[in-house]
C-alpha positions in Angstrom: -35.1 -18.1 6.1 -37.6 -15.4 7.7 -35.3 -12.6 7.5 -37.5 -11.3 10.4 -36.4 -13.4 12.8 -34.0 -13.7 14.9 -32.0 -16.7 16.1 -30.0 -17.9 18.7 -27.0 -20.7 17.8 -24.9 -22.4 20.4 -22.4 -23.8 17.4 -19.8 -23.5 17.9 -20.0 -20.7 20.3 -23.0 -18.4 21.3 -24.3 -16.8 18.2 -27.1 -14.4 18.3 -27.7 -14.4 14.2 -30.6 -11.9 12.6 -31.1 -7.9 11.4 -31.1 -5.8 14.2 -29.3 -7.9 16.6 -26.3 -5.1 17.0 -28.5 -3.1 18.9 -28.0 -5.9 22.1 -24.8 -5.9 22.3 -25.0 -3.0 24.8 -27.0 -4.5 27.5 -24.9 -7.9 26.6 -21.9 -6.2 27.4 -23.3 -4.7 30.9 -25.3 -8.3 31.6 -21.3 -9.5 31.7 -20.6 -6.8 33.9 -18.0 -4.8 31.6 -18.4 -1.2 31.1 -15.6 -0.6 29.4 -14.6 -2.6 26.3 -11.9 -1.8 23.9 -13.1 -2.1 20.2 -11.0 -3.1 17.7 -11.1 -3.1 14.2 -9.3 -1.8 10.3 -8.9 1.6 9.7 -11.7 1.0 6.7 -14.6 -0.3 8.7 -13.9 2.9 11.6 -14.8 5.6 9.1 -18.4 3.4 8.0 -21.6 5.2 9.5 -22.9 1.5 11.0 -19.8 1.5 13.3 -20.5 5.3 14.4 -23.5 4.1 15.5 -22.3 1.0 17.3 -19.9 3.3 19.5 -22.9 5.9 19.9 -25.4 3.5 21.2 -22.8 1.9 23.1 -21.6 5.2 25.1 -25.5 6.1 25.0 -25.8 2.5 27.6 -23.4 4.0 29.4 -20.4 2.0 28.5 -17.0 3.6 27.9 -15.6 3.1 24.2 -12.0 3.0 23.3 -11.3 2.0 19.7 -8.3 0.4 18.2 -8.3 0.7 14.5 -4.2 0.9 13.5 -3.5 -2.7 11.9 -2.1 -3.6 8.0 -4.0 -5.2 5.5 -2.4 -8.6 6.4 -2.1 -7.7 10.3 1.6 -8.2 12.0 2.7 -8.8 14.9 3.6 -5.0 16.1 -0.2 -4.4 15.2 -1.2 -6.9 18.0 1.4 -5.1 20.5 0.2 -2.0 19.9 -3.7 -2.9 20.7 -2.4 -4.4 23.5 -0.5 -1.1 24.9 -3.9 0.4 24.0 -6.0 -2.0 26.3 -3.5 -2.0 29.2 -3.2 2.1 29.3 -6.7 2.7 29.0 -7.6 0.0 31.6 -10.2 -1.6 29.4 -12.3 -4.6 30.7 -12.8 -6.9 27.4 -12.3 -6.3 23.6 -15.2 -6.5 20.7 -13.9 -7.2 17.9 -15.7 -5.6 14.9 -15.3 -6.4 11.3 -13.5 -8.8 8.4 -10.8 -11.0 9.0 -8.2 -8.4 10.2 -10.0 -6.6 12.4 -11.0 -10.1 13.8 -7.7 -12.0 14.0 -6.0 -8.7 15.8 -8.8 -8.3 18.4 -8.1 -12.5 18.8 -4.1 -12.0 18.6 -5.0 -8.9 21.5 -6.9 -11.1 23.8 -4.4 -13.7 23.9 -1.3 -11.4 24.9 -2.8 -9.4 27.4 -2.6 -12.3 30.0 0.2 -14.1 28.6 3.6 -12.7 28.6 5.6 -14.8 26.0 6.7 -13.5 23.2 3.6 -13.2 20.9 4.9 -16.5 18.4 5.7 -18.6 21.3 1.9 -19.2 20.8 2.3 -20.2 17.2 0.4 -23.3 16.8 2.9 -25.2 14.0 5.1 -25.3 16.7 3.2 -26.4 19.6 2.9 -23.1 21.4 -0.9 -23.7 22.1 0.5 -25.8 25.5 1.4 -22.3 26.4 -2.1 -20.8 26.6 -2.7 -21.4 29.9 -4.0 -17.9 31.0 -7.2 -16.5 31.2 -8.5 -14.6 27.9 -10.4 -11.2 28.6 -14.5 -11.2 27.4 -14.3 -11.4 23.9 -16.9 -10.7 21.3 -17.1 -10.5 17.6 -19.1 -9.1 15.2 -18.6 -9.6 11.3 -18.6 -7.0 8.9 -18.3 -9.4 6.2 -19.1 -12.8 4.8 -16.0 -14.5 3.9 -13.6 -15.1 6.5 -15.3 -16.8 9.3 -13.1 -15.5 12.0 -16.0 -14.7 14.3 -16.4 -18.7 15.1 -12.4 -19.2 15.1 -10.3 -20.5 17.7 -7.2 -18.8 15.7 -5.8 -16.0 14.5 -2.9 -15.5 11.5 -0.2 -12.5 12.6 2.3 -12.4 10.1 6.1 -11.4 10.9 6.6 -7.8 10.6 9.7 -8.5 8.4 10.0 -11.5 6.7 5.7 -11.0 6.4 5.7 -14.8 7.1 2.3 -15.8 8.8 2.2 -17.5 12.0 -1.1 -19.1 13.3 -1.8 -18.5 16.8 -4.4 -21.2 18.2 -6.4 -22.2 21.4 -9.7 -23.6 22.0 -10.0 -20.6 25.1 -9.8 -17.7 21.6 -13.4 -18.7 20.9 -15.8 -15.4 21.3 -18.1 -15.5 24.6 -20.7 -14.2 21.6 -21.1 -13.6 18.3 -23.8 -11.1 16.9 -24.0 -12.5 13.5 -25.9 -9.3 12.0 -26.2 -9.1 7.8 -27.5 -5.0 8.2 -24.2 -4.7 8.8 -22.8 -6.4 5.5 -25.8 -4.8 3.3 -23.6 -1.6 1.9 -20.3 -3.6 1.3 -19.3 -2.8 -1.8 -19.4 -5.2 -4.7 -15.7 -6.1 -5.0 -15.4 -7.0 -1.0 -18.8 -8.6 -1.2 -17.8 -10.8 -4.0 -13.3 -11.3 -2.9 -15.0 -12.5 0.3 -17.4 -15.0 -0.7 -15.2 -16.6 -2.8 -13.4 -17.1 0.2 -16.4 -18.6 2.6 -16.7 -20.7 -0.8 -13.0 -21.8 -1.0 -13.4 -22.7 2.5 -16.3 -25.3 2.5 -14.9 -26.8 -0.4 -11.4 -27.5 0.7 -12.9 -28.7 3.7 -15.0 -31.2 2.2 -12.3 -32.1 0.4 -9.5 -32.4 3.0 -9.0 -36.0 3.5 -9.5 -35.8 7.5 -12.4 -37.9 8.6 -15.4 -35.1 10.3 -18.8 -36.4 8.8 -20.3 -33.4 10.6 -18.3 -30.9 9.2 -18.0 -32.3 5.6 -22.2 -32.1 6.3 -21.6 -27.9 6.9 -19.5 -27.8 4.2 -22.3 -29.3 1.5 -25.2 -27.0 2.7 -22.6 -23.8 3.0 -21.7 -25.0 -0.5 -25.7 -24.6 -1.8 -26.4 -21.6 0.4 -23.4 -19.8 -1.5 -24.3 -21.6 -5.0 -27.9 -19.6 -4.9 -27.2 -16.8 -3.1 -23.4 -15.0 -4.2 -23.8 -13.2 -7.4 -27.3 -11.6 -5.5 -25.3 -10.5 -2.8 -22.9 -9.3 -5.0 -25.3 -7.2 -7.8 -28.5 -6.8 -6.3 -28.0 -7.3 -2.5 -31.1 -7.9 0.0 -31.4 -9.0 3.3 -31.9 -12.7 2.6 -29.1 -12.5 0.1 -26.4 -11.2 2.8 -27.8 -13.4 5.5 -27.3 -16.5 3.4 -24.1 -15.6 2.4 -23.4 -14.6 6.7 -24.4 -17.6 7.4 -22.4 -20.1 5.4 -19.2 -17.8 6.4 -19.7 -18.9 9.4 -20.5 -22.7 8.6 -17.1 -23.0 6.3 -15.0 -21.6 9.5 -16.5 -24.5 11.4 -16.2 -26.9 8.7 -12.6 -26.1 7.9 -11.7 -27.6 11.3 -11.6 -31.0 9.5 -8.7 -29.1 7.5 -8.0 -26.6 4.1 -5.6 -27.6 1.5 -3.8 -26.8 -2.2 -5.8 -23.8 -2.7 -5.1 -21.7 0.5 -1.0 -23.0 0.0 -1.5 -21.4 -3.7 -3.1 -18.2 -1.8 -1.5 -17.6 1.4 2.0 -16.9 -0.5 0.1 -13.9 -2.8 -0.7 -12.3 0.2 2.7 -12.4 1.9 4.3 -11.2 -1.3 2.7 -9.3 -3.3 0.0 -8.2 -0.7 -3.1 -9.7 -2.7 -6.6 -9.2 -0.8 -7.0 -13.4 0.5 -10.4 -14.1 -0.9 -9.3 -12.6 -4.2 -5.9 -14.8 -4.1 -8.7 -18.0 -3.3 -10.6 -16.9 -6.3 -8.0 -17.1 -9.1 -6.5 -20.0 -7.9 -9.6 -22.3 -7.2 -10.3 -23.7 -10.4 -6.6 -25.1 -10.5 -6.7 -26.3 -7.4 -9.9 -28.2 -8.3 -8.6 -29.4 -11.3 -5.5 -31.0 -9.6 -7.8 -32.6 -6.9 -10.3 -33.8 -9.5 -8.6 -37.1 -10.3 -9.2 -39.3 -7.3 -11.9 -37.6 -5.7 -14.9 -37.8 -8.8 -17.2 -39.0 -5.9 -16.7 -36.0 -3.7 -16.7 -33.3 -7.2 -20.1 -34.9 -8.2 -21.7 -33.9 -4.4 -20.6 -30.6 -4.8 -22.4 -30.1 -8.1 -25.3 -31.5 -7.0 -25.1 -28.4 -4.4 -24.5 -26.1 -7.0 -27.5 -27.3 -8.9 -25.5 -29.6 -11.6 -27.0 -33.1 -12.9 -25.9 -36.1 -11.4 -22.1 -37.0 -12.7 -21.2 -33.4 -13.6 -18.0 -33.1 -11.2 -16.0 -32.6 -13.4 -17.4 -28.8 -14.5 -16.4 -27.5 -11.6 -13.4 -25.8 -12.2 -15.0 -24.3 -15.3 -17.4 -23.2 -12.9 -15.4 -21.6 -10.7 -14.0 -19.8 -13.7 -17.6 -18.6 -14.9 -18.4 -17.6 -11.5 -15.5 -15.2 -10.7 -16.5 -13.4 -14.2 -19.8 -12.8 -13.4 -18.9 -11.7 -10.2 -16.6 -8.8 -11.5 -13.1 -10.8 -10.3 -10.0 -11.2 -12.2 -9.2 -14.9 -13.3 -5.5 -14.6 -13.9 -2.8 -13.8 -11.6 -1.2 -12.0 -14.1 -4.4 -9.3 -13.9 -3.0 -9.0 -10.0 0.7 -8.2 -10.9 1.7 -11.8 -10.9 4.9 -12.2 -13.0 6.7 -15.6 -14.1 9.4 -15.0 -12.5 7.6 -14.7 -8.6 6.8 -18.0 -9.7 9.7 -20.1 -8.1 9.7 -18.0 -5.1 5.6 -18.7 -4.8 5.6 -22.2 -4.9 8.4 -22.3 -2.7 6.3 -20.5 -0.1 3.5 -22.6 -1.1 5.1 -25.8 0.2 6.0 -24.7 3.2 2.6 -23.4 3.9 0.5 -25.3 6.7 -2.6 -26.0 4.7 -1.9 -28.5 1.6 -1.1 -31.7 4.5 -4.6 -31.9 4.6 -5.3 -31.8 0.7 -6.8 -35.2 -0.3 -3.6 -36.0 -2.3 -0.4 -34.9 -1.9 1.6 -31.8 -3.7 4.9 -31.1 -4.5 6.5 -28.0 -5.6 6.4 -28.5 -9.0 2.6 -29.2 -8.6 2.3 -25.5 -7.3 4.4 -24.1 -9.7 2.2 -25.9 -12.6 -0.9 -24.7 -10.8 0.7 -21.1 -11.0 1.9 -21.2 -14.8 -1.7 -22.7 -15.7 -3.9 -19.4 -13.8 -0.8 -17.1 -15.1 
């Protein structure tokens, strides 16, 4: 890739991808006619010197800036009431949403409720609410701060339940971003841990798509050259970053949020339930939990392992490795690789893999799991 250049994607949305490419999103906004955009994003990302800038250049094109920053860690759903209060009182004209998978999935959850007056999980796509988004969705625009998530190219956002911290997933193909400026400047001073939780994640999700036993040749396709473009690319974005480095890794962010359309499995069901209860970062909870998820999936699915090493630069046969892998890689990447180095205890266990089967993702796991499988999978990264 000439890290030079810039490019222009309609895939699934319209993606203007390169360095640089922030400073448009000015004369974007005004070429759309809005003037006064609410910006949301985490209370982290707010305080960074690249998004000082964004609001400066912004007001410096004459655009009025009102920034919504107050969400959790794992968003709820007051956070998404709240931005919308803020978007309706200051009579705001789209929303930008700028930064990692919360930031993202609250500016989604915003642009959803301000036109459609349900109650916010009516929407929640596990129980047909998408028939109910029928309304129109302000201009929306992302911009990722991070490599990992994918959220910029989503069509969904997960709110969890303010009490019970259950997550909801609120879908709609009309919650795709007007535009994404995909721009890795902005990703080049994350720190190590965040660059590394995160692309554990983008790698988690390209291989549980290509794995998920739906039928998508096109995104199982993404999912391999994601898969290769992480392989070479991670542990330099993580120690020694550069500009091709974080654009590779941008890149196949994006590519395993399109690819995971064809469907996730065993590995986010073992995740999802670490962040609900014990509040674990999501691409850190993908990290530990990977290699067993491979391990169960191995049997069955040699065919599929084998491709994946090929991406990751293994001989021909060599499937099988890649749990071991997985293992290597979090170490050399500075990550824990037991759940008991994240507070973990054996006796969450029961009440995790409980949560794990009721999660949304495993149906589409190339074989199916049962609660005992989870809680094996939990004793064995314990």
């Amino acid at each position: 890739m000439n890290t030079q250049q810039k490019y222009s994607f309609s895939f699934p949305t319209a993606i203007r991808f390169g360095a640089g490419v922030i400073a448009e999103l000015g004369a974007y906004l005004k070429s759309q006619g809005l003037s006064r955009p609410l910006l949301v994003t985490d209370p982290l990302v707010r305080e960074l010197d690249f998004f000082k800038k964004i609001c400066v250049q912004l007001q410096e094109a004459g655009i009025s800036v009102e920034i919504f920053s107050e969400v959790h860690k794992n968003p709820i759903k007051s956070d998404v009431l709240q931005g919308k209060e803020a978007y309706l009182s200051t009579q705001r004209d789209g929303i930008v949403g700028i930064g990692g998978g919360v930031g993202l999935d609250v500016a989604r959850a915003i642009a959803l409720s301000i036109h459609h007056p349900r109650d916010l999980f009516d929407y929640d796509d596990l129980i047909g609410g998408d028939k109910y988004v029928t309304e129109p969705i302000p201009h929306f625009v992302t911009i990722p701060t991070t490599a990992g998530t994918g959220s910029e190219v989503g069509r969904s956002a997960i709110i969890s339940e303010d009490e019970s911290k259950k997550k909801r997933i609120l879908f709609a193909p009309s919650l795709l971003a007007k535009m994404v400026f995909a721009d890795p400047e902005l990703t080049m001073e994350l720190p190590a841990f965040v660059t590394a939780a995160t692309g554990m994640d983008a790698l988690t999700h390209n291989i549980e798509a290509y794995l998920s036993k739906n039928w998508h040749p096109m995104c199982s396709g993404i999912a391999l050259e994601a898969i290769q473009l992480i392989g070479k690319s991670l542990e330099k974005a993580t120690h020694a970053p550069d500009l091709a480095s974080r654009s590779d890794m941008l890149m196949a962010s994006m590519m395993g949020a399109v690819a995971f359309q064809k469907g996730l499995g065993v590995v986010h069901s073992l995740a999802h339930p670490l962040s609900s209860l014990l509040d674990t970062h999501h691409g850190l909870a993908n990290a530990i939990n990977l290699p067993q998820g491979l391990a169960f999936n191995y049997p069955g699915c040699e065919e599929k392992f084998d491709q994946m090493a090929l991406m990751l630069g293994f001989a021909k046969g060599e499937g099988a490795f890649l749990p071991t892998y997985i293992n290597d890689l979090n170490t050399k990447l500075g990550l824990p690789t037991r759940l008991s180095a994240i507070g973990v205890l054996e006796s969450h266990i029961p009440t995790l893999s409980a949560l794990a089967l009721a999660d949304f993702c495993h149906p589409n796991n190339p074989k199916p799991v049962t609660e005992k499988d989870f809680e094996t999978m939990y004793v064995n990264a314990l």
